[in-house]
C-alpha positions as CSV (number, residue, x, y, z in Angstrom):
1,X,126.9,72.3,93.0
2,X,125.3,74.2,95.8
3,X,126.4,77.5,97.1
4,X,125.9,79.3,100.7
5,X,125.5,83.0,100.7
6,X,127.6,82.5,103.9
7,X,130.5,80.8,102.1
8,X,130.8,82.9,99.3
9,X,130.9,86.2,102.0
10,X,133.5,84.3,103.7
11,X,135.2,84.1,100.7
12,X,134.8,87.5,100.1
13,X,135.6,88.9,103.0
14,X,139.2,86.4,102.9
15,X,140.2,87.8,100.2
16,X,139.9,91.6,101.2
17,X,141.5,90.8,104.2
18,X,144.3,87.9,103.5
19,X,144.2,86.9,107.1
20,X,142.1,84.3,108.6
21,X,142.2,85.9,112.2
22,X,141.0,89.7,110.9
23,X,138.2,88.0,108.6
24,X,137.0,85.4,111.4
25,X,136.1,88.5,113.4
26,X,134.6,90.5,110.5
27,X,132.8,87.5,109.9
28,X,131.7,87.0,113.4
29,X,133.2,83.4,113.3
30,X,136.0,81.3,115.0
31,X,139.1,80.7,112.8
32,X,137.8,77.0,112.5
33,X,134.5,77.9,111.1
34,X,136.0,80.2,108.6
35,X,138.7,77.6,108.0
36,X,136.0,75.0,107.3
37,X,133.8,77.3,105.4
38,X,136.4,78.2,102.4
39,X,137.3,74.4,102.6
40,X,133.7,73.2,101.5
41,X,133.4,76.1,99.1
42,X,136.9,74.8,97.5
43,X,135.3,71.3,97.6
44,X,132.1,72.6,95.9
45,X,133.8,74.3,92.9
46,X,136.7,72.1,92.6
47,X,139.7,74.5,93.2
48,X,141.6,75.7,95.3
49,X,140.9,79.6,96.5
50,X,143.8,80.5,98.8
51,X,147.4,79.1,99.0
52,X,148.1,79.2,103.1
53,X,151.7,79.6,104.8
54,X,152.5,80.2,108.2
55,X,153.3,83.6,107.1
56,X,150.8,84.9,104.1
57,X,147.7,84.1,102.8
58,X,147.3,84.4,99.3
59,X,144.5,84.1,96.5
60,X,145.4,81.7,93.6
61,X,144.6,82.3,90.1
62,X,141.5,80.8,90.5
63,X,140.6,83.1,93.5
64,X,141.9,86.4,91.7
65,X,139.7,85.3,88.8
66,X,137.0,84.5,91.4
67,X,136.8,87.4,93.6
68,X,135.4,90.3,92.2
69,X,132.2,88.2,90.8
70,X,132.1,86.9,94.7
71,X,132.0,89.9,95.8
72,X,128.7,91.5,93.6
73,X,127.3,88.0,94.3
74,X,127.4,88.9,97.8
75,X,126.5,92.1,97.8
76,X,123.4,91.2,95.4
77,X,122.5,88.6,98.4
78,X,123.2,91.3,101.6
79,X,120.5,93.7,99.8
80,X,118.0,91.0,98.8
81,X,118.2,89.9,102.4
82,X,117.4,93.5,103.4
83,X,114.7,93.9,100.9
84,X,112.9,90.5,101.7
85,X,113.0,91.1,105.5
86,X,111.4,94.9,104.8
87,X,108.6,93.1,102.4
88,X,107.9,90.7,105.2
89,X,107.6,93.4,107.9
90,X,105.1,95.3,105.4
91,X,107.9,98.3,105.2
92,X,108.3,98.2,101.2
93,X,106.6,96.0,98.0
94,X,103.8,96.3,95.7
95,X,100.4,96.0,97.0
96,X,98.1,94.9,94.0
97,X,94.1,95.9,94.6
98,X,91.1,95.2,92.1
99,X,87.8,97.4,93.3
100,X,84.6,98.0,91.5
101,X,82.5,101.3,90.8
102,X,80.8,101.3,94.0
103,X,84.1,101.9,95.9
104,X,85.7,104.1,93.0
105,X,84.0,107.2,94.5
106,X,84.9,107.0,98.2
107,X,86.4,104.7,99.9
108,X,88.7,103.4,97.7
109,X,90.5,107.2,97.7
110,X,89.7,107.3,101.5
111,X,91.9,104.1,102.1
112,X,94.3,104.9,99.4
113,X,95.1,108.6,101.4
114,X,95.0,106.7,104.9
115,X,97.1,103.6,103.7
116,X,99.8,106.2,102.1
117,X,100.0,108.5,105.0
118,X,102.2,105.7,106.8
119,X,103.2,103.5,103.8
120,X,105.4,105.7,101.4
121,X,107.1,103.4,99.9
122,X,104.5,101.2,98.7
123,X,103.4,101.3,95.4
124,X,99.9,100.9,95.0
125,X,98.4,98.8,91.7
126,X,94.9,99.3,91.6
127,X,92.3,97.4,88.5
128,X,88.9,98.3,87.8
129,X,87.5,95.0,87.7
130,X,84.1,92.9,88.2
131,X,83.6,90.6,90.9
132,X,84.1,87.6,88.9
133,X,87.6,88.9,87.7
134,X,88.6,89.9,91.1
135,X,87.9,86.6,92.6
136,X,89.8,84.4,90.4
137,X,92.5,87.2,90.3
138,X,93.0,86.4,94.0
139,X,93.0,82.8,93.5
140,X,95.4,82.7,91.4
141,X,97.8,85.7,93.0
142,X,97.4,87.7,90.4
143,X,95.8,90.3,93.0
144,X,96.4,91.0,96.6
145,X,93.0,92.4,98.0
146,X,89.8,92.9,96.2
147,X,86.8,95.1,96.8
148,X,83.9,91.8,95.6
149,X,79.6,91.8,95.9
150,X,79.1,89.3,99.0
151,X,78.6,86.3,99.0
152,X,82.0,85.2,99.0
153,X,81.8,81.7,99.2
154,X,85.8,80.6,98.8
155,X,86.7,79.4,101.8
156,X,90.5,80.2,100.7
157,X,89.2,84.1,101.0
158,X,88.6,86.1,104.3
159,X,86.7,89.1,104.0
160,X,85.3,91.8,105.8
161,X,81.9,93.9,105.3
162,X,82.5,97.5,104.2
163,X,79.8,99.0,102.2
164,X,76.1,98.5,101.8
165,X,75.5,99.9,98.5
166,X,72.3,100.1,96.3
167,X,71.3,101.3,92.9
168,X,69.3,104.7,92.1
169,X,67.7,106.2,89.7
170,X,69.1,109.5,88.0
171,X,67.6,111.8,86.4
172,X,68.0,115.6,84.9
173,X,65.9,118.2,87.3
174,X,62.9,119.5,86.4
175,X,62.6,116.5,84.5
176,X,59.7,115.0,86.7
177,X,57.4,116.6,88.5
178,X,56.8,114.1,91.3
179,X,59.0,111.6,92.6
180,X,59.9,109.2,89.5
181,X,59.9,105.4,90.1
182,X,61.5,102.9,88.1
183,X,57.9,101.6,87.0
184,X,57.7,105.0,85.3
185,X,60.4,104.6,82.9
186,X,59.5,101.9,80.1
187,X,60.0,104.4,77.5
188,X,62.3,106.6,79.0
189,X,66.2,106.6,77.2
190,X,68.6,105.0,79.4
191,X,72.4,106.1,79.9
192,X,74.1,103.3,81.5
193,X,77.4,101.8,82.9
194,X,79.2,100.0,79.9
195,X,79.1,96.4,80.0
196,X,83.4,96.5,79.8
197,X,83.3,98.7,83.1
198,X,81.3,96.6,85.0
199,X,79.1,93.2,83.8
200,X,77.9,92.6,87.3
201,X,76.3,96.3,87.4
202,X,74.4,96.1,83.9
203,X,73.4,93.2,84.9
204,X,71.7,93.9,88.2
205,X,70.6,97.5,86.6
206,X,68.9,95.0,83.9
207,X,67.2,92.8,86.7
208,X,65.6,95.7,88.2
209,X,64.1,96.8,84.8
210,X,62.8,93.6,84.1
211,X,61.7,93.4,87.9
212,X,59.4,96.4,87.1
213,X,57.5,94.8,83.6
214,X,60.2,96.4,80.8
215,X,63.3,96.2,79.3
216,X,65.3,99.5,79.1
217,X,66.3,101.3,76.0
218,X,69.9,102.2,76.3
219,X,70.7,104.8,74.1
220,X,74.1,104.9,75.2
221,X,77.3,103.6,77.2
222,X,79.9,105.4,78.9
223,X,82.9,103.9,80.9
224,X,82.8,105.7,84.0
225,X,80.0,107.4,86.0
226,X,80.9,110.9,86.0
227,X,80.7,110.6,82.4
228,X,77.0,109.0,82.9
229,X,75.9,111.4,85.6
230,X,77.0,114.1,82.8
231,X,74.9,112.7,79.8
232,X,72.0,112.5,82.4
233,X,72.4,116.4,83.0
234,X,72.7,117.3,79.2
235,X,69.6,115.4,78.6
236,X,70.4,112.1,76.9
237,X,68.7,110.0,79.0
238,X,68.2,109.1,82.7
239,X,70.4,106.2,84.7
240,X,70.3,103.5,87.1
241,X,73.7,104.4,89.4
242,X,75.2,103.9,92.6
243,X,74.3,105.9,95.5
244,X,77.5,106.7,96.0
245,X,77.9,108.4,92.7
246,X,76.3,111.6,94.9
247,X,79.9,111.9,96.3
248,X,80.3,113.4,92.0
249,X,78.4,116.1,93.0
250,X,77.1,116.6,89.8
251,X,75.0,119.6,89.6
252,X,71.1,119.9,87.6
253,X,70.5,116.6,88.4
254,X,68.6,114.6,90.9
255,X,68.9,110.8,92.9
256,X,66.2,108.7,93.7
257,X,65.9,106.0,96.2
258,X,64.3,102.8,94.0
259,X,62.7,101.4,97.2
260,X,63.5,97.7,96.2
261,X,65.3,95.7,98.3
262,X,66.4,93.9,95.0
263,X,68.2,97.3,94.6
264,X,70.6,96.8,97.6
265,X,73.8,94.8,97.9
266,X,76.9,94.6,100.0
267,X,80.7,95.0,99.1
268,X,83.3,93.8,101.0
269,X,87.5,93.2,101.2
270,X,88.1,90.1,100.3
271,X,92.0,88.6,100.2
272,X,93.4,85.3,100.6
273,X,94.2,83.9,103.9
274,X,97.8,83.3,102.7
275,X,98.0,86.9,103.5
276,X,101.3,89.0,103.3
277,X,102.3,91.8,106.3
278,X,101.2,94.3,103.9
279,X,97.9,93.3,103.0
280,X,97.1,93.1,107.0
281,X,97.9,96.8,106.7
282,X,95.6,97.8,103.8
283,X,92.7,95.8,105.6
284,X,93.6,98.2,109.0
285,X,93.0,101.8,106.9
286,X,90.0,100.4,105.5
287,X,88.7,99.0,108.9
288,X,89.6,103.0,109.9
289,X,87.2,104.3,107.6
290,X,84.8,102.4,108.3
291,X,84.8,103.1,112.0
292,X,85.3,106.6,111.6
């Protein structure tokens, strides 16, 4: 058995109106269609919907028992209609975004405001997530856009520059009294980005270590980098961070460029090319910020 949506609402509308001429024109359809419409519907559940006289139209049993269940059915369909052309247009849906910590502190909010200024009734599901995660999470549709370390290499990805990020070194004021380098710090006490927040970062923050002749003692781990750039100003230890972490505003302590090009990396939006209308308009605040 297959069902139309259009022969059960002719159906529907039938039986409100008992009259083949007013429902045709509810319905938008010559008498014939209609006519042929209920037919194949009676044909498709094997019973007869209507008994028809010259003079009345009338449901049969099977119709009265029918009718009512038609009639959510349709109503169901009319407002999944509605909602599917709105999630193709980009008007309504769930926009699902992974992003790492280099985007957390600015223009990740940035877009998020912009995006939402025009967007109301899109919810927003955002995942702290490596790069790795992000990618295969995109693959597989279990994300919508990602905020990934270039390269992308995918070719079922398109992507688009929008940060240039590198690590620096953090450390309490007053603590140094010239400009520290990383070459400096073999037995210094490291405070760094946990390994569950972000693999990809330890890892590169533990390549630049080893880059300058030591491996760093980390005396501790915290989640997220306000919480990092706060143990750095109580003292615990110094930190290898984004430059964008300055956005914190974290008072008593001070950034330091690492001067190693080994330091730098770029971020970009990444989402498949199977795009939906609503990821088109994500990529559109971002490409605002970034032109601003």
């Amino acid at each position: 058995m297959s069902l139309s949506v259009d022969a059960l609402r002719a159906f529907a509308v039938l039986s409100e109106e008992l009259h083949f001429g007013r429902a045709a024109a509810r319905l938008d359809l010559s008498q014939p269609a209609l006519t042929k419409q209920i037919k194949r519907l009676e044909f498709e559940i094997g019973g007869t919907l209507f008994e028809r006289t010259t003079a009345h139209v009338r449901l049969t049993p099977v119709g009265e028992a029918l009718k009512d269940r038609c009639r959510s059915l349709v109503a169901e369909a009319t407002a999944f209609e509605s909602f599917a052309t709105r999630v193709a247009k980009g008007e309504t849906g769930n926009l699902r975004i992974g992003f790492g910590i280099a985007v957390a502190t600015d223009i990740l909010p940035r877009a998020i405001l912009g995006f939402r200024q025009t967007n109301q009734n899109i919810l927003l599901e955002l995942q702290d997530l490596g790069s790795h995660q992000q990618t295969e999470m995109l693959l597989d549709g279990r994300l919508d856009l990602g905020f990934l370390r270039m390269p992308i290499t995918d070719r079922r990805l398109e992507s688009m520059l929008v940060l240039k990020e590198e690590i620096q070194l953090v450390v309490p004021s007053g603590r140094f009294e010239e400009p520290p380098t990383l070459k400096m710090m073999p037995d210094e006490p490291f405070v760094l980005i946990a390994h569950s927040t972000s693999e990809t970062f330890q890892r590169h923050a533990f390549a630049l270590c080893a880059e300058s002749g030591f491996v760093p003692n980390v005396v501790l781990e915290a989640k997220e980098i306000f919480t990092v750039l706060n143990l750095v100003r109580a003292g615990v230890g110094i930190s290898l961070v984004p430059s964008t972490a300055k956005r914190m505003h974290v008072p008593d302590i001070h950034f330091f460029p690492l001067r190693m090009p080994s330091a730098r990396w770029d971020i970009a939006l990444a989402w498949r090319k199977d795009r939906l209308a609503l990821v088109q308009k994500f990529v559109k605040s971002v490409l605002s910020i970034i032109h601003e």
